[in-house]
N, C-alpha and C positions, 0 to 999 in steps of 0.2 A: 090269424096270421100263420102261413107255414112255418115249421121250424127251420133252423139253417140247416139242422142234421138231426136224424135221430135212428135212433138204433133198440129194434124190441128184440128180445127172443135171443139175444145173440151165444153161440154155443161157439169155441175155438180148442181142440184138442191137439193132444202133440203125443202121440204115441196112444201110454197108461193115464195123462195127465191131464186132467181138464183145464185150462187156463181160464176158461170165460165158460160161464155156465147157467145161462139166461139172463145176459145183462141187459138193463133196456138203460138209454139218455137218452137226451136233447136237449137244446138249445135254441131259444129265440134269437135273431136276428140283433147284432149290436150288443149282444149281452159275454160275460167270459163265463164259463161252466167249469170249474174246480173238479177236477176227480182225483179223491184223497185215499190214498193208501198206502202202504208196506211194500218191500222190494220182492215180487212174485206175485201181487194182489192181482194183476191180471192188466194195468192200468197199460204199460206199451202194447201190447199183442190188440187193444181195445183200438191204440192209436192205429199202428198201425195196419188194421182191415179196415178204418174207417179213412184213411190215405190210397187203399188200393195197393199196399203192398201183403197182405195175406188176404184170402180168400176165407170166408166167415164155413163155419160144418152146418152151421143153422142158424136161422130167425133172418130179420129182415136189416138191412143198412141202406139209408139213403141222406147224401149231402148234398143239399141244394136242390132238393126234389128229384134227385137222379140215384138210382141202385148203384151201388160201389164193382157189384160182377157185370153188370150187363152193360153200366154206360162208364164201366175206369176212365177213359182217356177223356170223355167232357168232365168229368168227377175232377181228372188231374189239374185242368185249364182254370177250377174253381178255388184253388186252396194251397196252401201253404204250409209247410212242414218243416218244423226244427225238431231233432232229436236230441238226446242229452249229453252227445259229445259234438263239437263243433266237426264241420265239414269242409271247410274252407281251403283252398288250395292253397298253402304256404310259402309255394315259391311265386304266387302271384301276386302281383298288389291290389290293394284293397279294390282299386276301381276297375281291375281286372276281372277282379272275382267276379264283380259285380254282372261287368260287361259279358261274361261268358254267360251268366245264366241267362241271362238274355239274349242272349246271339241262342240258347239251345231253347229258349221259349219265341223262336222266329220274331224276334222284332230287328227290325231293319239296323245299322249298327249306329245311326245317328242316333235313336231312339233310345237305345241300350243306353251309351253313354249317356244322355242327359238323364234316363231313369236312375242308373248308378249316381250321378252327382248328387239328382235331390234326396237320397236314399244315405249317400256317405253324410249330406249334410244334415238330415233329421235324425242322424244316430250318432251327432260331434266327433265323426272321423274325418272330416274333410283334411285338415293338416297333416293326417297321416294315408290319405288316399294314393299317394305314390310310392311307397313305403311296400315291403312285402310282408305278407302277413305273419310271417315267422317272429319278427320283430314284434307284434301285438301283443299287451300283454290279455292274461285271461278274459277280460270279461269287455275287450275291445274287440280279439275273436269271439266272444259270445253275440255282441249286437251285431259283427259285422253278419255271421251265419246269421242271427235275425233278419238282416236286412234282403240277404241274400233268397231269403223264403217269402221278400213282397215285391222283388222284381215283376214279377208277373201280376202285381196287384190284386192280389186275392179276398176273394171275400169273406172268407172262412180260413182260419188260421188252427195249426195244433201243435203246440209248444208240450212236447215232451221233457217234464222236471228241466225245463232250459236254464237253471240258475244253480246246476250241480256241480258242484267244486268251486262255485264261489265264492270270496270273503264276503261278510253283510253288504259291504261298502257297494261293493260292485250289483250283489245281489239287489238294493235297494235303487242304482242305477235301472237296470232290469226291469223292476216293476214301475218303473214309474213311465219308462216307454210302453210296456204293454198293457197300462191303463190311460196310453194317451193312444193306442190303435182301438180298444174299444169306445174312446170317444169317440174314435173318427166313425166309427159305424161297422168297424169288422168283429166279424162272431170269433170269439175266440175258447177253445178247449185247450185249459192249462192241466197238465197231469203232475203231482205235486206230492212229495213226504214231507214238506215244510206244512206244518199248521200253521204258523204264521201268515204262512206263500197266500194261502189258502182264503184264511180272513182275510188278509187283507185286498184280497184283487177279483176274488171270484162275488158274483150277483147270488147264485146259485152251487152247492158243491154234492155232490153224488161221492158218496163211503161203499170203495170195494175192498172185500175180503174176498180170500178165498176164492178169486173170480168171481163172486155175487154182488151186487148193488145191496145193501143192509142197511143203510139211508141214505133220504135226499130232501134237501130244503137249503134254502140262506142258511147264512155262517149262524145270524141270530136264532133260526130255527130251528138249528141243532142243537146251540148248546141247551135251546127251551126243552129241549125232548129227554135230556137229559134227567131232568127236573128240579126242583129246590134252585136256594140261591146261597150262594157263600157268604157270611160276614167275614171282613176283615178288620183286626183293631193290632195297631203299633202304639204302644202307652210311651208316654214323652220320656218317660224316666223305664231305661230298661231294666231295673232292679227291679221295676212293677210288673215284670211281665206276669209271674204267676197271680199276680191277682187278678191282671187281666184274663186270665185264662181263667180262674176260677169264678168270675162276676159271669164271663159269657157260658163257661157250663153249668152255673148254678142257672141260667136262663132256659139253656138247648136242653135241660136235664141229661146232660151226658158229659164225660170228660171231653175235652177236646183238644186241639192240637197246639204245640206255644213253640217256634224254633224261627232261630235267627232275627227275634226280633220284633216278632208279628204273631197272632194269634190268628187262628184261620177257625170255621167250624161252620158248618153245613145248615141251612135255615129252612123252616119249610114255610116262612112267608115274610112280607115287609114287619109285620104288628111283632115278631120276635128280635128283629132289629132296632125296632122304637123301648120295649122293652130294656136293650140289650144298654141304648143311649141312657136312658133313667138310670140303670143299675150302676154304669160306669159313675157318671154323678155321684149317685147317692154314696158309694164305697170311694170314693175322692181319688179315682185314677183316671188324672188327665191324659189326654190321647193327641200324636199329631199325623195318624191317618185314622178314620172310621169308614168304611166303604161297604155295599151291598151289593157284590156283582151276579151275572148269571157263570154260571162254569165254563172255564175256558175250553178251547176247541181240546186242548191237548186231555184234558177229562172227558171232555164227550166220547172224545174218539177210545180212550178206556172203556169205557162204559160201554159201548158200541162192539168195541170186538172182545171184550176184555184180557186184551196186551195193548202195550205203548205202541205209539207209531215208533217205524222206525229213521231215525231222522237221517237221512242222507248225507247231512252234515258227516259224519264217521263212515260213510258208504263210498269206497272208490272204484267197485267194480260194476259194470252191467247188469242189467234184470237178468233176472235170470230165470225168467217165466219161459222165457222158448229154449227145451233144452236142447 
């Protein structure tokens, strides 16, 4: 199966500054493709040459079977684009908004409007569709600007971190539509600093630093790359913690870590876990969590660049990849 997009080789400079510096993706058809990184990792300037608004210095880009330099304008008719600040005209109303991108993507004006309607109403703006958008709060202009990017019914979609500056509440609105367009069958490229964003919506996710791809696999198959698996033990009686901490490094032969509650420490298989349940017994510290997980995205991704992401959440201004 062709992919809906992919991109080898790709090189993007801005002066002295390499922004993208042989990154390759893709994506299958109906699937969402995650690309996880820090603010300057290269993740807009990636979006934006594969939209047809920057021109790539090298390698190859094609969406939809079409090169992004040579065929832009069929490239544009196929896809759909949100950035990470809303776009939406303020002094128009929602079903204005609507109506206009549609009147500038030539559909007849009958057409527009009913595309606006089904579009105010699969995003629960309907009641406020006569309303000017000024009046919307945040994350009502975030889906309406969603919406506004599937006027033209695209089949490839690319949501630039589109859940920045939202509260959870609204942000968990957010993904729950953009996991009901890749039901419908649209290829969707979320670019994202939320790990969470990341788990939870993407099939597949691609870790850029530095403008490089430095991994790529499912959410599950990074944190596997990582290695080892974490015990966790919370003892019922919190006066027990240190013995819980001391039964699980008399197990892992190594001190290990006891704060706020819970006892965490690093395994290198399930049989140190089974272990770890005996010993609790045997030294009589009842537990009411025990759990064996693999490492969260937010470890991997340590691991991986070794610095934290940085979470966007505290980030109010622009990338700042294109100086």
């Amino acid at each position: 199966m062709r992919p809906a997009f992919q991109v080898e080789g790709l090189v993007k400079k801005f002066g002295a500054t390499t922004a993208l510096d042989g990154v390759d993706l893709r994506a299958q058809p109906g699937t969402v493709l995650g690309v996880l990184g820090p603010n300057g990792a290269g993740k807009t300037t990636a979006i934006r040459i594969l939209a047809t608004m920057l021109r790539p210095d090298a390698g190859t880009v094609e969406v939809d079977g079409l090169d992004v330099v040579h065929d832009a304008v069929r490239v544009r008719r196929t896809i759909g684009l949100t950035g990470q600040y809303a776009t939406v005209d303020e002094d128009l109303t929602g079903t204005e908004n609507l109506v206009l991108f549609g009147r500038l993507l030539d559909l007849p004006r009958a057409e527009a409007r009913a595309r606006a309607a089904r579009l105010l109403d699969r995003f629960g703006l309907t009641e406020a569709a006569g309303r000017r958008a000024a009046t919307y709060s945040g994350g009502m202009r975030r889906r309406l600007d969603l919406a506004a990017s599937l006027v033209g019914e695209p089949r490839i979609l690319f949501l630039d971190e589109p859940t920045t500056g939202l509260d959870p509440g609204k942000r968990e609105e957010l993904w729950q539509t953009i996991r009901g367009l890749a039901d419908d069958g649209t290829t969707v490229l979320l670019t994202t600093q939320y790990l969470e964003e990341a788990d939870a919506l993407a099939d597949e996710i691609s870790v850029i630093d530095h403008g490089r791809v430095i991994a790529h696999d499912t959410p599950a198959g990074l944190k596997q790359q990582v290695g080892g698996q974490t015990v966790v033990v919370r003892p019922r009686d919190p006066a027990r913690l240190p013995a819980a901490a001391g039964v699980v490094g008399r197990v892992v032969g190594r001190p290990v870590e006891a704060a706020r509650g819970v006892v965490t420490a690093p395994v290198p298989d399930e049989h140190a876990f089974t272990e770890i349940v005996r010993a609790l017994e045997h030294a009589d510290v009842p537990v009411t969590e025990l759990a064996l997980r693999l490492p969260s995205l937010d470890e991997a991704f340590f691991t991986l660049t070794g610095h934290p992401a940085e979470l966007s959440g505290s980030a109010s201004g622009r990338s700042r990849e294109e100086p």
